[in-house]
N, C-alpha and C positions, 0 to 999 in steps of 0.2 A: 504494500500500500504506500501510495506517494505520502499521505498523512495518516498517521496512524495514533488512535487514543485508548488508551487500556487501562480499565479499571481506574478512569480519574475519578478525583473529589474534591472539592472545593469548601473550605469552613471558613465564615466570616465569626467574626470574634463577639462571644456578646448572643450568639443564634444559637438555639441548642441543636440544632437540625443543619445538615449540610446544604449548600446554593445549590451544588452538583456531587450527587453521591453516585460513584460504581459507572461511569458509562462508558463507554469502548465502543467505536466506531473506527470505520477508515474511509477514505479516498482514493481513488487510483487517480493514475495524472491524467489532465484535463476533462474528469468530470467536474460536476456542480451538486454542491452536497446542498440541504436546507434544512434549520432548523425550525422545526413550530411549534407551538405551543399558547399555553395562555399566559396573562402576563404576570412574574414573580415566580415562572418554571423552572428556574434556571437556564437558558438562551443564549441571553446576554453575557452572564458570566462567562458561562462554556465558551461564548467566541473570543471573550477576554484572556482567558486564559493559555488560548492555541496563539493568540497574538504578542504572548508572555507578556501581559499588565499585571495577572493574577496567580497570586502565588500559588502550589497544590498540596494541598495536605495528603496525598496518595495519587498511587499511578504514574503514567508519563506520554508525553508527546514527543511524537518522531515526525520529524519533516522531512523527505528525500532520502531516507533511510538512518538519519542521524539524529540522537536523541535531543530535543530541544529543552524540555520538562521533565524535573523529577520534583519529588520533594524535598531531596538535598540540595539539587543546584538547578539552575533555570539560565538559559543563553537568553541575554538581555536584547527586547522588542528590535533595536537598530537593525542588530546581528540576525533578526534570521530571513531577512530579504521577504518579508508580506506584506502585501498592501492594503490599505482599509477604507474601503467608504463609509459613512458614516451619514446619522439619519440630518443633521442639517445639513450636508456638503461642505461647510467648514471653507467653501470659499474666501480666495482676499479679494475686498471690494476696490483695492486700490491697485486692482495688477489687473492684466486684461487678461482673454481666455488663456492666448499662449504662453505668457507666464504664468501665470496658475498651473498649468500643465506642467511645465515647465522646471515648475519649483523644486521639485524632487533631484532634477535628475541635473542642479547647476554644478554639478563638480566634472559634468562630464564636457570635453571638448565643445568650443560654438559650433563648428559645422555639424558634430552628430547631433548633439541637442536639437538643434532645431526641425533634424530632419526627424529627429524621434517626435517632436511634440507634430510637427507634420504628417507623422505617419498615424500616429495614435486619434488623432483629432478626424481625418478621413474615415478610419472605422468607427469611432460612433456614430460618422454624417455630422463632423460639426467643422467641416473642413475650409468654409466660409465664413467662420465667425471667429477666427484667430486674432483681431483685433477692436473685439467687443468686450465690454466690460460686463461682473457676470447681473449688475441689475438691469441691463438691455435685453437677459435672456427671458426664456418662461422656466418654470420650476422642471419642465421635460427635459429641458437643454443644459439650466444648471445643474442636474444630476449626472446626465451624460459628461460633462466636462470635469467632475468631481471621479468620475469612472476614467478618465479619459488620465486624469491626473495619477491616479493609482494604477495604471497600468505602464505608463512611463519606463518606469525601473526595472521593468522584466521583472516583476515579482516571483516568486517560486509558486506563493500560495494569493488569494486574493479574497479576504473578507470584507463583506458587505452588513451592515448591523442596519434594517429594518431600511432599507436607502431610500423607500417610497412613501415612508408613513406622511410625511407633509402635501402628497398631492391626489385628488379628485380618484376616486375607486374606478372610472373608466380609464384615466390616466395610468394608474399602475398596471391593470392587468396587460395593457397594453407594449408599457414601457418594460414590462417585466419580459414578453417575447424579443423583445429588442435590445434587452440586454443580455438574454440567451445567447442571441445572435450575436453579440460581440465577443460575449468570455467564448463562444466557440470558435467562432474565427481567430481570436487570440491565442487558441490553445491554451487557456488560462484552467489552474486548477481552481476550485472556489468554495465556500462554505458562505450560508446564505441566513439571516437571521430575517425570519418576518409571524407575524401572528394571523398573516392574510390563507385562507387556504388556496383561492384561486392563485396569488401571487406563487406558494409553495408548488403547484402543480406546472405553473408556467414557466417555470423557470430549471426545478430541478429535476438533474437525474435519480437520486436518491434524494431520502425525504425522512428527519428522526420527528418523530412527535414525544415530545415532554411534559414532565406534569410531576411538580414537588422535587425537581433535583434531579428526576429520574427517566433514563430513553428507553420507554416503552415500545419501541419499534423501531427498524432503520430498514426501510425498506423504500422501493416505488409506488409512485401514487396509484398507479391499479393495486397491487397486491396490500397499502393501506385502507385503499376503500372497499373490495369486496374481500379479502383474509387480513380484517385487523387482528392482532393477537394478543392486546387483552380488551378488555371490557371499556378501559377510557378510550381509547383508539377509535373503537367502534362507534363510540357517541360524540367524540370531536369531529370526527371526517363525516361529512357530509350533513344531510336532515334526517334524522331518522330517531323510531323511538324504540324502546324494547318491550314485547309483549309477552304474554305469557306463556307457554304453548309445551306442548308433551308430545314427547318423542314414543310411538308406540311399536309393539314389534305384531305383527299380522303372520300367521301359518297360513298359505296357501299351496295346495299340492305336496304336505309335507316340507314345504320350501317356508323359511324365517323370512321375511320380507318387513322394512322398515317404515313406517307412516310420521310426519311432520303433519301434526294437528294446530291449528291456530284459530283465535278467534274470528278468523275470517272460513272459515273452514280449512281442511286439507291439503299442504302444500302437493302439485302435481307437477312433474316434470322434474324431481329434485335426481341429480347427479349418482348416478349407483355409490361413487367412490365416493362422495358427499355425505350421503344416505351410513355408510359404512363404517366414518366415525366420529357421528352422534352417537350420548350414551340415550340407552334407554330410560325414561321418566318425564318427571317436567323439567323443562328448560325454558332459559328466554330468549324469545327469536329476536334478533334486530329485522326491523322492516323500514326502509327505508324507503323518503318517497315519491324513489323511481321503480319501486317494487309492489304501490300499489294503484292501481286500474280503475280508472273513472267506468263503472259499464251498467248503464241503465237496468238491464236486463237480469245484472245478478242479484241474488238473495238476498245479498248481503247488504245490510243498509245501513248509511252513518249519517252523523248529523255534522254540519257545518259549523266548526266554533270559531276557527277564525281564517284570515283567508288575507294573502299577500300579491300584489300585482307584481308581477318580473316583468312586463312588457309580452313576451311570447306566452307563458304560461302563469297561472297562479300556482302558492305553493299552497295547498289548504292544510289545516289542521281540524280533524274529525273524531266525533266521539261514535265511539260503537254505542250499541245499545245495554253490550255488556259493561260499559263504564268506562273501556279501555279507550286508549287516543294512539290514532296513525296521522301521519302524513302523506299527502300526494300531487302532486306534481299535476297539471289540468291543464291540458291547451287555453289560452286564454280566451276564445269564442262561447266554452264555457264558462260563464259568469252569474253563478248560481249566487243566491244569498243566504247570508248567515242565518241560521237556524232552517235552514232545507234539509229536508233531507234526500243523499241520492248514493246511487249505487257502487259500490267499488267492489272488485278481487283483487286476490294476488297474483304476482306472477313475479314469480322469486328465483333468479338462475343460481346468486351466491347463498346460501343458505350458512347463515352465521349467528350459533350460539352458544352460550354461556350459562353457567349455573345457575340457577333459578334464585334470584333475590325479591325483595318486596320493590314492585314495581313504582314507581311515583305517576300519576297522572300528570301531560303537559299542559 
């Protein structure tokens, strides 16, 4: 692994609980890691500490094969060649784009500098504004140029701490494939701190989700959204709720055969190998919802509690009759109102459960 973290943890003095306890992850060179999480997960530290600001009370970090962090000694932030963007952009207002750029990299010769701040400014597309100041740009551009600045020095590794939280939700998701597009063209390795989940999915190849110190997962965003592995995973990533539902075993032809019961009725279509290891009893299904079906037609009937316009589709929130609450997902031509009621099934490809807790109504 180009970055490699093993069994870190992080203790602030005064907390009886650790920022970051036990994680281990890696990077190979030139992906894009992300961190997510909610906020006071530890995130922020964990990127602090790969960028050697924060000391570790266990564990250790390797960068290019060489250890950077232990809890004995730690190679000081100058030394290990990474670059950081950060959520203001920390622009100087008194230096124009290609200074600012620039800034990192003044010990190097005038000819290459320039050609570097030249070169680097063409891949984010900001290669006509070398001689603007950064309050002539938009916050799209002042980012870019802030990315544009950390990239300069040929970094090894390249950390980004939340770089979009100051601008407009259509803005990020957007700028977030756009800066994909650069750390790839860059062949840049990267670790990515944001609390956005579309941001998380746009941008990285791997994806950790945190929560109290701790990486409950480090995986891709498919394999996050249909095989979370544990229980917080499942209710962070996407809309969905957990219901109650029993796993039962059916003899047919002498043959054990497996049933996923829910209160929408009987999961159909569920995965032999799927089917194979569920235990048998009650469990709780996530149903998330792009797993439940607007359909006139069926039995099954919920009532309307509340209900969210996304432009294409609503996302309703619905009470069964049994007391239970799902989610679904509605083209938006259907524009039913609150307190209707109308018809839904399932239709559930990843079938994802966990040990039967007391459920909370949403």
């Amino acid at each position: 692994m180009f970055l490699d973290l093993r069994h870190l943890s992080v203790h602030y003095k005064g907390r009886p609980l650790p920022a970051v306890a036990d994680v281990s992850f890696g990077l190979s060179a030139g992906q894009i890691g992300v961190l997510i999480g909610p906020s006071g997960c530890g995130k922020t530290t964990l990127l602090r500490a790969v960028a050697g600001l924060e000391p570790l009370a266990a564990g250790e970090i390797s960068l290019a094969g060489s250890v950077v962090s232990t809890a004995q000694r730690q190679l000081a932030p100058e030394a290990r060649r990474i670059g950081m963007v950060f959520q203001d952009y920390a622009l100087f207002p008194h230096l124009d784009v290609g200074q600012n750029v620039g800034f990192g990299i003044v010990d190097w010769p005038t000819r290459e500098r320039r050609a570097r701040v030249g070169e680097v400014l063409e891949l984010v597309g900001l290669g006509d504004v070398r001689r603007r100041y950064p309050h002539e740009l938009s916050g799209g551009q002042q980012q870019r140029v802030a990315l544009a600045r950390a990239l300069a020095p040929k970094p090894e590794l390249l950390l980004l701490d939340e770089p979009f939280s100051n601008l407009d939700v259509d803005l990020r998701e957007r700028l977030a494939h756009e800066v994909r597009g650069i750390l790839k063209a860059a062949g840049a390795t990267a670790l990515f701190v944001t609390h956005d989940q579309l941001e998380a999915f746009a941008i990285g190849d791997v994806i950790g989700v945190m929560h109290e110190g701790s990486l409950h997962q480090w995986a891709d965003a498919y394999t996050l959204y249909h095989r979370p592995a544990t229980r917080f995973v499942a209710d962070f990533i996407g809309h969905g709720v957990f219901a109650k539902a029993t796993v039962e075993l059916h003899y047919e032809n002498g043959q054990a055969h497996k049933h996923v019961v829910t209160p929408l009725g009987e999961l159909h279509d569920v995965h032999p190998e799927v089917l194979e290891g569920l235990a048998v009893g009650e469990v709780d299904v996530l149903l998330r919802a792009d797993d439940i079906i607007h359909d006139d037609a069926s039995p099954v009937q919920a009532q309307i509690v509340r209900k969210a316009f996304r432009g294409n589709e609503f996302l309703y929130t619905l009470k069964l009759r049994s007391g239970e609450t799902v989610m679904a997902h509605v083209p938006s031509h259907h524009d039913h109102t609150l307190g209707e009621w109308i018809g839904i099934k399932p239709e559930v490809d990843h079938v994802v459960t966990f040990p039967a807790q007391s459920v909370n109504a949403t």
